[in-house]
C-alpha positions as CSV (number, residue, x, y, z in Angstrom):
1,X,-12.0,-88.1,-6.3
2,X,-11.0,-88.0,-10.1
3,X,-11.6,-90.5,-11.9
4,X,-8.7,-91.5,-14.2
5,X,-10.1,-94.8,-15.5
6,X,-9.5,-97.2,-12.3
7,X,-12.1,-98.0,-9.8
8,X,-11.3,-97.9,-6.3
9,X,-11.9,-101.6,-6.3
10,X,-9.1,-102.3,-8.6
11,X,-6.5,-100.2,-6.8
12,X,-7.4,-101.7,-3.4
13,X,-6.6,-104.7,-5.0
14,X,-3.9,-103.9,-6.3
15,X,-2.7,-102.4,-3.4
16,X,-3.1,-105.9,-1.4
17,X,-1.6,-107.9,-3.7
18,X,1.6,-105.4,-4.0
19,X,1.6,-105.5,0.2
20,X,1.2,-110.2,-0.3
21,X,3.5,-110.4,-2.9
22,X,5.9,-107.9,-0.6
23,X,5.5,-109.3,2.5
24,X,6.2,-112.7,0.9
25,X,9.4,-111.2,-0.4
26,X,10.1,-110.2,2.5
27,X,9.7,-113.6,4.5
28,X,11.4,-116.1,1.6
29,X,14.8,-113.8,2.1
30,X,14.2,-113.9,6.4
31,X,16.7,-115.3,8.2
32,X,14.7,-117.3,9.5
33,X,14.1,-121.9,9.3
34,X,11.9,-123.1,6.7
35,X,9.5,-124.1,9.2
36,X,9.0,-120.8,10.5
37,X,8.7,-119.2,7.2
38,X,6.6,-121.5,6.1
39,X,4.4,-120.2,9.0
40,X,4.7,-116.8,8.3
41,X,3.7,-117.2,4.9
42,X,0.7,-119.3,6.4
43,X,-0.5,-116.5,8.8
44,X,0.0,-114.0,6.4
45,X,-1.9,-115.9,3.8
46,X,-5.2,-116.2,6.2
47,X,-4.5,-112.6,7.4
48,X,-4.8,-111.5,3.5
49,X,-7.9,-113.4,3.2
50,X,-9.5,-112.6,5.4
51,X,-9.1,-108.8,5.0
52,X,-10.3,-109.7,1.1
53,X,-13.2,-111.4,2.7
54,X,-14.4,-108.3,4.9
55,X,-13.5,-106.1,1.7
56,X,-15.8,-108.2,-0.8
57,X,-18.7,-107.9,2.2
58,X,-18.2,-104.3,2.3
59,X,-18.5,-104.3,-1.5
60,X,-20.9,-106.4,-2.0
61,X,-23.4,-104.2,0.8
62,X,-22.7,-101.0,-1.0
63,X,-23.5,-102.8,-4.3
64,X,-26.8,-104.5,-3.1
65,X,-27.6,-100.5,-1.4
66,X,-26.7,-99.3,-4.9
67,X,-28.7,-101.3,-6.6
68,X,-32.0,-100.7,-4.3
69,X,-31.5,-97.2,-4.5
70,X,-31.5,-97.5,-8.4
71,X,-34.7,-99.5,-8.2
72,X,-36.4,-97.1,-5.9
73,X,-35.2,-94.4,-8.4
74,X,-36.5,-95.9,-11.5
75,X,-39.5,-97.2,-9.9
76,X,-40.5,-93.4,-8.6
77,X,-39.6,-91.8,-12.3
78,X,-41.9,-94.6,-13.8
79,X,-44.2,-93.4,-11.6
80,X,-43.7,-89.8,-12.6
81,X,-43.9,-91.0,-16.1
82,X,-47.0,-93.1,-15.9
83,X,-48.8,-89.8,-14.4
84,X,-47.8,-87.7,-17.4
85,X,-48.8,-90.5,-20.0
86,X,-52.2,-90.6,-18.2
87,X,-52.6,-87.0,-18.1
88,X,-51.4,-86.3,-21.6
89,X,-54.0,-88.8,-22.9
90,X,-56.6,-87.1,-20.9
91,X,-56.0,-84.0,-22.1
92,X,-55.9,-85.2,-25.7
93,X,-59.5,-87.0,-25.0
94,X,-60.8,-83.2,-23.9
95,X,-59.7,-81.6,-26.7
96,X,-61.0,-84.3,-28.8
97,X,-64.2,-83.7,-27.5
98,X,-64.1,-79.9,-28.2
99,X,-63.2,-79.9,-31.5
100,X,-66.0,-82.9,-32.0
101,X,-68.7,-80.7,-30.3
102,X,-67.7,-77.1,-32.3
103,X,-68.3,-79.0,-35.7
């Protein structure tokens, strides 16, 4: 996928409300009562949020799963990073104590 300075989430929005604002369009210039319109327009409504609802789950789980594996990452290259510190300072301690014990 290239990236050309929109994120999926903002198209996908975009794409839903182009597809509400059509369908509503659509059902004001129906030949249909008001009534019925009116319950189009309902339905549709609900149908749209609840397809926004499932969408914002879906985000919101690959966020949270982003998230964790960022954690886990920086938690296991903290690690990595604790070890060299520790190893650095040991070595420095060693050589310390061979330059101490040649004078």
């Amino acid at each position: 996928m290239r990236d050309d300075g929109h994120s999926t989430g903002t198209v996908v929005v975009s794409f839903l409300l182009g597809g509400v604002i059509g369908a509503g369009v659509a059902l004001l210039f129906a030949p249909r009562s008001g009534k019925e319109t009116r319950q189009r327009i309902r339905e549709l409504a609900e149908d749209v949020k609840d397809k926004a609802d499932d969408l914002m789950g879906e985000v919101k789980g690959r966020v949270a799963k982003t998230i964790e594996s960022g954690k886990e990452f920086v938690a296991e290259k903290r690690s990595i990073l604790a070890e060299a510190i520790e190893a650095g300072k040991e070595a420095y301690h060693k050589e310390k104590e061979k330059h101490e014990h040649t004078k």
